[in-house]
N, C-alpha and C positions, 0 to 999 in steps of 0.2 A: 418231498421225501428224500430223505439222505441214500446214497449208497455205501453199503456194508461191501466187503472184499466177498464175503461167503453168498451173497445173494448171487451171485456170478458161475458161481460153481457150475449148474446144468442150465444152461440157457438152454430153453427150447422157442426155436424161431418158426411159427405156424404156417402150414401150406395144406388149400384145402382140395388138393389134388388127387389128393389121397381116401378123401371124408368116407366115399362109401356110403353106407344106410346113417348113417352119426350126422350128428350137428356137431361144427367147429367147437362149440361150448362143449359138448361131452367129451371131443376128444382133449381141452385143453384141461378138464379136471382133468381125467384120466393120469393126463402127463405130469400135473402138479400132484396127485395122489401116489403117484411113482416116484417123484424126490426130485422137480422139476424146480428150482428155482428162480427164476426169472420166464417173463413170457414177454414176443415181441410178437407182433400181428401186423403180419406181411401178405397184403391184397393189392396183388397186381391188376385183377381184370374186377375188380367191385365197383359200381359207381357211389360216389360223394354217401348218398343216402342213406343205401343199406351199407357201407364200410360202418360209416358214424351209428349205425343202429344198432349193427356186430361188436363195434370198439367198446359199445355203453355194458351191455350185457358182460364181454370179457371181462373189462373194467371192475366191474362187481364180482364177479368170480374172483378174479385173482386179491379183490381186496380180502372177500372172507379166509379165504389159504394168508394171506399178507404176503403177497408175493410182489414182488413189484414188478409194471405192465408198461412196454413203452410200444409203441407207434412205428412201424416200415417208413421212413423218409416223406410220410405226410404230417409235416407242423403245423400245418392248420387243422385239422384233424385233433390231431393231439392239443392241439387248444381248445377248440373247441368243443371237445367231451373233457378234459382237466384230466388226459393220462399222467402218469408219473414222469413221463417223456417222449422223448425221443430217439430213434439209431439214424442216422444221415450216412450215406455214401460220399464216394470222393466228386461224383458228378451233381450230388444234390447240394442245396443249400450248404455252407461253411459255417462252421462252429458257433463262430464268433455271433454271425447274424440270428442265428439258431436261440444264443440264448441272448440275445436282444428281444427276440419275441416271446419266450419261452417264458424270462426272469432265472432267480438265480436259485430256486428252489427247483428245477426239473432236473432229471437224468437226460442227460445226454451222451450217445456214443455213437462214434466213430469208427468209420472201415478204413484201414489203411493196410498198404501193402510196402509200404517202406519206411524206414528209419525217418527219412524227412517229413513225409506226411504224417506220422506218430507222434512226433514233436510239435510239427506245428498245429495241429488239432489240440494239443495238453495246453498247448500257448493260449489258442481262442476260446478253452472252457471246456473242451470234451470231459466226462467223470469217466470215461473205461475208452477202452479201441477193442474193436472186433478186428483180429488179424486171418487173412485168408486167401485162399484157401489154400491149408496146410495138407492138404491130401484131392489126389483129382476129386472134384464132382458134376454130377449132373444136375443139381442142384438150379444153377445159376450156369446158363450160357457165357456170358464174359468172364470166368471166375478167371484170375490171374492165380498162377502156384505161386506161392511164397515157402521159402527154405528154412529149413530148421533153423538153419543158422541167423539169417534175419530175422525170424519169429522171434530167437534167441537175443540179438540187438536190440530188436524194439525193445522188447521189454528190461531189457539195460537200459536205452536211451530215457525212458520216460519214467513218473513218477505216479502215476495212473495204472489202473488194475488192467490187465489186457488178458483178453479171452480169445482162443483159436476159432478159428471156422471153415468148415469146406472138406466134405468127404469124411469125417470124424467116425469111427463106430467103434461098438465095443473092441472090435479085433484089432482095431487099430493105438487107440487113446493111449496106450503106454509108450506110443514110439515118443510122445509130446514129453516125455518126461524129461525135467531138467531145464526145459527150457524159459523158465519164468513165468507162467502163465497162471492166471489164477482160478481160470475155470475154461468149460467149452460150449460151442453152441452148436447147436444142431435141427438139424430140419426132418431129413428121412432117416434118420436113425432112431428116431422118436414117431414122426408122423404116419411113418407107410408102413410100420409094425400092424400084424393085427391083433398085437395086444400092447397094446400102447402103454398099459400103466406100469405090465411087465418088463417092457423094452425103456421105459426109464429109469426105473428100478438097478438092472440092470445097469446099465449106463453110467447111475451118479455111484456104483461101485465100485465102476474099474476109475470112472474120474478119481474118485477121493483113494483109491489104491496108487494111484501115476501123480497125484500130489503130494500122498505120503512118501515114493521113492523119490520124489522131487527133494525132499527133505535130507535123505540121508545122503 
């Protein structure tokens, strides 16, 4: 599956921390019925079995919206249910190896927090960068802050669509404006709403409003 620049627009990155009475499957329509673009399924504490049982169901979900669906830094996973891909961190697996196992039809992306790891990910085959986190969160314990201004570089240095990540919400997403980016991603700004379809709704508004002023 190819990646388009607009599939990018509202990544929503799943966390089932949040779920409440809901299965992750209702909440991830929900987010795609709101103007959710891209889905990644990020399971930190699932074992092997039920991930890849969750991944299959997601999987089908997002094929009927046509959304495209990649994998949290499990590539075996992602092979073996035939995700669209992968997102790899800068401590997991490397680009390059990534789509050695993958081939040359998956989605793959990359977290980078600097101009040289931005590059050299574009090198080994990354299709997008998740850059982050552009605003604090709680998100992700190790999140590094990354500056406008580098957010701003990367996406100069490379040739690859690069989406922000880390701390993003409606109140915030216009500050990103300007800076090259071609969509964002998010976690509790979608997940821990309790109206999630509302709250991406929302969300892919003020994004496509902060890429429209990108423009002028």
């Amino acid at each position: 599956m190819g990646l388009n620049k607009s599939d990018l627009l509202l990544y929503a990155v799943t966390d089932r921390s949040w779920l409440g009475g809901h299965t992750l499957y209702q909440d991830v329509e929900a987010a795609i019925k709101g103007g959710a673009t891209f889905i990644q399924l990020r399971e930190k504490k699932l074992d092997e079995e039920h991930f890849l049982e969750e991944a299959k169901e997601i999987k089908e979900l997002c094929k009927k919206y046509r959304v495209p669906f990649v994998i949290n830094d499990n590539v075996d996973i992602a092979l073996a249910m035939d995700a669209d891909g992968v997102h790899v961190g800068q401590s997991d697996m490397e680009a390059g190896m990534v789509r050695e196992k993958l081939g040359p039809d998956k989605i793959i992306g990359v977290s980078a927090q600097t101009v040289e790891q931005a590059i050299l990910a574009e090198q080994k085959g990354a299709d997008y960068l998740g850059v982050g986190a552009v605003f604090p969160t709680g998100s992700k314990d190790d999140a590094v802050e990354v500056s406008h201004d580098t957010l701003k570089a990367i996406c100069e240095a490379v040739h690859i669509p690069v989406i922000a990540i880390g701390g993003i919400s409606t109140g915030n997403v216009m500050e990103l404006s300007g800076s090259g980016i071609c969509g964002i991603a998010v976690i509790s700004a979608i997940f821990a709403k309790p109206d999630i379809e509302t709250a991406a709704k929302e969300l892919r508004k003020q994004t496509e409003k902060m890429l429209d002023a990108s423009k002028n």
